[in-house]
Structures are given as structure tokens and as C-alpha cells.
FILUM-33590 format. One line per 4 residues: their letters; for each residue x, y, z of N, C-alpha, C, CB. Coordinates in steps of 0.1 Angstrom, whole numbers. Glycine has a CB too. Layout:
BEGIN
a = X,Y,Z,X,Y,Z,X,Y,Z,X,Y,Z ~ ...
END
This chain:
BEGIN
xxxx = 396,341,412,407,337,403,404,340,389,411,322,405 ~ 411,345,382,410,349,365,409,335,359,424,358,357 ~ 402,340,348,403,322,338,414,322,330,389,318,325 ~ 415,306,330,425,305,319,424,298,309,434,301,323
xxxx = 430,305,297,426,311,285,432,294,273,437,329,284 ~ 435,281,283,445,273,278,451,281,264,438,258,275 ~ 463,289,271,469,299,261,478,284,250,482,316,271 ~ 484,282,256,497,275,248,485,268,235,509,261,262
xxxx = 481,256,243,467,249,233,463,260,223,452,245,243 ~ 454,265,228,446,276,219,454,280,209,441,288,224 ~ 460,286,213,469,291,203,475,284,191,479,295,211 ~ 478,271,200,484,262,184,474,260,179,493,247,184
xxxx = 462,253,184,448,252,173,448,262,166,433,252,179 ~ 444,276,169,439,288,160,445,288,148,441,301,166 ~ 464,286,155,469,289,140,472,279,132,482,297,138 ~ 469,268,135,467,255,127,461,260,114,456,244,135
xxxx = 446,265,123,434,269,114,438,282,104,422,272,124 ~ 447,285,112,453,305,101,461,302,92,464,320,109 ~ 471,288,93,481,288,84,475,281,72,493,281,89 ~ 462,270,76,457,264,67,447,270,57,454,255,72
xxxx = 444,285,63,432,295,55,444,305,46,420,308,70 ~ 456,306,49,466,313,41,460,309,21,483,305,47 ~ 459,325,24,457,323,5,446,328,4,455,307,-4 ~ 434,324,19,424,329,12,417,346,14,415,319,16
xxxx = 405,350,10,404,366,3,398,370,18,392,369,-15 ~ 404,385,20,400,388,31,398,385,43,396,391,29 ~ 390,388,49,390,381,68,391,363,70,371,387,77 ~ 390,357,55,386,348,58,403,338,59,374,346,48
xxxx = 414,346,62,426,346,63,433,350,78,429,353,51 ~ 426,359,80,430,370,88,421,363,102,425,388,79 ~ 405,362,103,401,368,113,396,347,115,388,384,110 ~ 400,345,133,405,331,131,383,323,127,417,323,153
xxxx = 376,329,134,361,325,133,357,319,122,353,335,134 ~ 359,329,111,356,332,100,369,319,88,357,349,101 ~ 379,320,94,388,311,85,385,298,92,405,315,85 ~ 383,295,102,378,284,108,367,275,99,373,289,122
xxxx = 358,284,97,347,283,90,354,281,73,338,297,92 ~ 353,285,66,360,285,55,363,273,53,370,292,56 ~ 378,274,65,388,259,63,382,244,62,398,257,75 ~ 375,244,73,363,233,73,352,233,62,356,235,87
xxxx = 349,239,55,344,236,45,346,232,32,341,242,44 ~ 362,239,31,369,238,19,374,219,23,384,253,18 ~ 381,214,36,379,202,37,372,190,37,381,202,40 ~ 356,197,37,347,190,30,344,188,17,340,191,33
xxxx = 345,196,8,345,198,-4,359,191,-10,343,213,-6 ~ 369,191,-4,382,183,-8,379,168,-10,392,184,4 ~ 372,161,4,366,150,5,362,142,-5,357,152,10 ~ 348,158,-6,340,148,-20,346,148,-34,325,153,-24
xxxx = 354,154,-36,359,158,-48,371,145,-57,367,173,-43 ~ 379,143,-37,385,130,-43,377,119,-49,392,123,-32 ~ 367,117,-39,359,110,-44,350,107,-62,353,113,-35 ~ 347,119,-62,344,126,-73,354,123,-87,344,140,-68
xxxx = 367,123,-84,375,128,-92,373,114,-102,392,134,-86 ~ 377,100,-95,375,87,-99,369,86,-108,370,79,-91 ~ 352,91,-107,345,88,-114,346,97,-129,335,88,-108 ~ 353,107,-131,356,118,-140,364,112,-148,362,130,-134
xxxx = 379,108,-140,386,99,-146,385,88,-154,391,97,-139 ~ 376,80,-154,371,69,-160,361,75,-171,364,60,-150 ~ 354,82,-167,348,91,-181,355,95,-188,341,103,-179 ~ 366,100,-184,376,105,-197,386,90,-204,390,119,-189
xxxx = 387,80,-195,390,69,-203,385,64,-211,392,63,-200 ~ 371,60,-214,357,54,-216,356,62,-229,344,56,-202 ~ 359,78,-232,358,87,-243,370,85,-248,354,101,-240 ~ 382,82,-248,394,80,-255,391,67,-260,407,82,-247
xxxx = 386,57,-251,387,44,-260,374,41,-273,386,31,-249 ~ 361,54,-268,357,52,-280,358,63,-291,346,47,-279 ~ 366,68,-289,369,79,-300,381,70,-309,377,96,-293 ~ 386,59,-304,394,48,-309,387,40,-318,399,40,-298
xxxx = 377,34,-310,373,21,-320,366,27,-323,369,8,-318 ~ 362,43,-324,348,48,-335,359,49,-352,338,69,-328 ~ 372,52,-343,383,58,-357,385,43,-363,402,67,-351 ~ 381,34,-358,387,20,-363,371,10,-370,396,11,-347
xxxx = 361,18,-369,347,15,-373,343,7,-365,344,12,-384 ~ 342,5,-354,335,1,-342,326,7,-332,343,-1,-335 ~ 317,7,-328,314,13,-316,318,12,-302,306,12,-316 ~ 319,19,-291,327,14,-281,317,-3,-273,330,30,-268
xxxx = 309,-1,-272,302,-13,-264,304,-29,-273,285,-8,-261 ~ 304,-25,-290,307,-40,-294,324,-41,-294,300,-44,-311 ~ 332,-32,-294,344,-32,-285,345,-40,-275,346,-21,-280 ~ 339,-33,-264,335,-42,-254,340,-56,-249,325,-45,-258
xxxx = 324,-55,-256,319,-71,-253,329,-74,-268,297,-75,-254 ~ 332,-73,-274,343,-84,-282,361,-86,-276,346,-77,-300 ~ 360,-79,-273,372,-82,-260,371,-89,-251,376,-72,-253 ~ 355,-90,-244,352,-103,-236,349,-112,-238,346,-105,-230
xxxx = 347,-111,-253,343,-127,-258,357,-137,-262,332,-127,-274 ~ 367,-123,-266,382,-127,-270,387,-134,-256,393,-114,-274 ~ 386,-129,-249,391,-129,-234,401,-124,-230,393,-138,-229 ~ 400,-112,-234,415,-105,-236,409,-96,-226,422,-97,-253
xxxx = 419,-98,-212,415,-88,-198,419,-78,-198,419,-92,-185 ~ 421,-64,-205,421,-56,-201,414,-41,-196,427,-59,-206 ~ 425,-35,-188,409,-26,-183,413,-16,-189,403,-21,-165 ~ 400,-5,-181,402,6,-194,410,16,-194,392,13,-197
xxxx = 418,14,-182,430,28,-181,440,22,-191,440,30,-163 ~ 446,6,-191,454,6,-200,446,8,-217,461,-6,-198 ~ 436,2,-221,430,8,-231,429,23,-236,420,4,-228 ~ 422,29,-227,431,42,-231,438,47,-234,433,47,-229
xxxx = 450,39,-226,463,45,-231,472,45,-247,472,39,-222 ~ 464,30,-243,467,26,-259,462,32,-270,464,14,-262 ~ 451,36,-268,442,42,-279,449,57,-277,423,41,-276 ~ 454,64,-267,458,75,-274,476,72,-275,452,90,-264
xxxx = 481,64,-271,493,66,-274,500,56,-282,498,68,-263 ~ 495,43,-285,500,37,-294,491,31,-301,508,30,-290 ~ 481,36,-315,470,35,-322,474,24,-326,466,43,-331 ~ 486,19,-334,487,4,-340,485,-5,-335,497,0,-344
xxxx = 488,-4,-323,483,-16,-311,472,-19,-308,487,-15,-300 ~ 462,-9,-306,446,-4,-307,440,-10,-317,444,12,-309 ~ 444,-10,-328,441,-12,-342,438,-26,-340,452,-8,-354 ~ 450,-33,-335,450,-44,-338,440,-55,-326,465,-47,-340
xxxx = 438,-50,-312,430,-45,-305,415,-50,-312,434,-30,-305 ~ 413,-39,-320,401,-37,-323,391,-47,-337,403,-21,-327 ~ 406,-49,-341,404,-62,-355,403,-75,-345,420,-64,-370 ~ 409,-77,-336,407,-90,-327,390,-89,-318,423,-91,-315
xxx = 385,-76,-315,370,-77,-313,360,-77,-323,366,-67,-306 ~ 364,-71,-335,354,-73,-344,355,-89,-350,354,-61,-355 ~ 366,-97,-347,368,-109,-356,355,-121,-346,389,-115,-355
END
């Protein structure tokens, strides 16, 4: 008896794998081994990246808030800790925001940590 090839199956896997390699350069689009390969890698790298991204994100908040209280003669860490001594809970995504989008508020912010 001839083998069978689970055509219907196969087939939808492979091009799972072909539609999701679309875009990329040469065989690695085209030929299913080789995009197979690819795809699965590029989904690991996706992975870590989300992961990754978090911590990027907060780096770039952390540099807006002290490009703030450096403009307001502070440093960011007695910033800080004077916000925790105030007890004024906020984190640093909204801090940031404030420091780049509404400085007066920041300002005032920043006279309530140095006080």
C-alpha cells in the first residue's frame, strides 16, 4: 500500500508556517524547511523582546523624570525619596507624564520634595 502523506493536515500546517514567513527575503518565504526555521525563531525573539520592551520602557520614564527635577534643581533620587517622605504615591509612568507634558504641575511636584 502507498503512504499517506496526511495531505489535508500537512498541508494546513506548512502554510500556516508560509503565510506567517510572508515578507521574509528569499527561500526563507518560499521554501517551507527553511521558513519553518526562520518563523520559529523570529517567535522566539518576539518572546523576549516583549519582555524586554518593559524594562526599556521604564528606562525611558526614569530619564524624563529626571531631566525634570534636574530642570527644577533636583536630582532624580532626592526626588525620590522626597515624594516618599511626602507620601505622595505616585509611580513613574504618571510622573513622566507630567514632567513631559504638564511642567507646572511637575514644578510644583518637585517644590513639595525638596520642602
Amino acid at each position: 500500500m502507498p503512504r499517506a502523506a496526511t495531505v489535508p493536515a500537512g498541508r494546513r500546517r506548512r502554510r500556516k508556517f508560509l503565510k506567517r514567513a510572508k515578507g521574509f527575503v528569499g527561500g526563507r518565504h518560499r521554501l517551507y524547511r527553511t521558513a519553518r526555521e526562520t518563523v520559529q525563531r523570529a517567535l522566539m525573539f518576539a518572546t523576549r523582546d516583549r519582555r524586554d520592551s518593559k524594562s526599556v520602557i521604564r528606562k525611558i520614564w526614569i530619564t524624563r523624570i529626571a531631566a525634570g527635577a534636574e530642570a527644577n534643581g533636583l536630582s532624580y533620587s532626592r526626588f525620590i525619596g522626597g515624594l516618599k517622605k511626602a507620601k505622595i504615591e505616585l509611580d513613574r509612568k504618571i510622573l513622566a507624564d507630567l514632567a513631559h507634558h504638564d511642567k507646572k504641575i511637575f514644578s510644583d511636584l518637585v517644590q513639595i520634595a525638596k520642602g
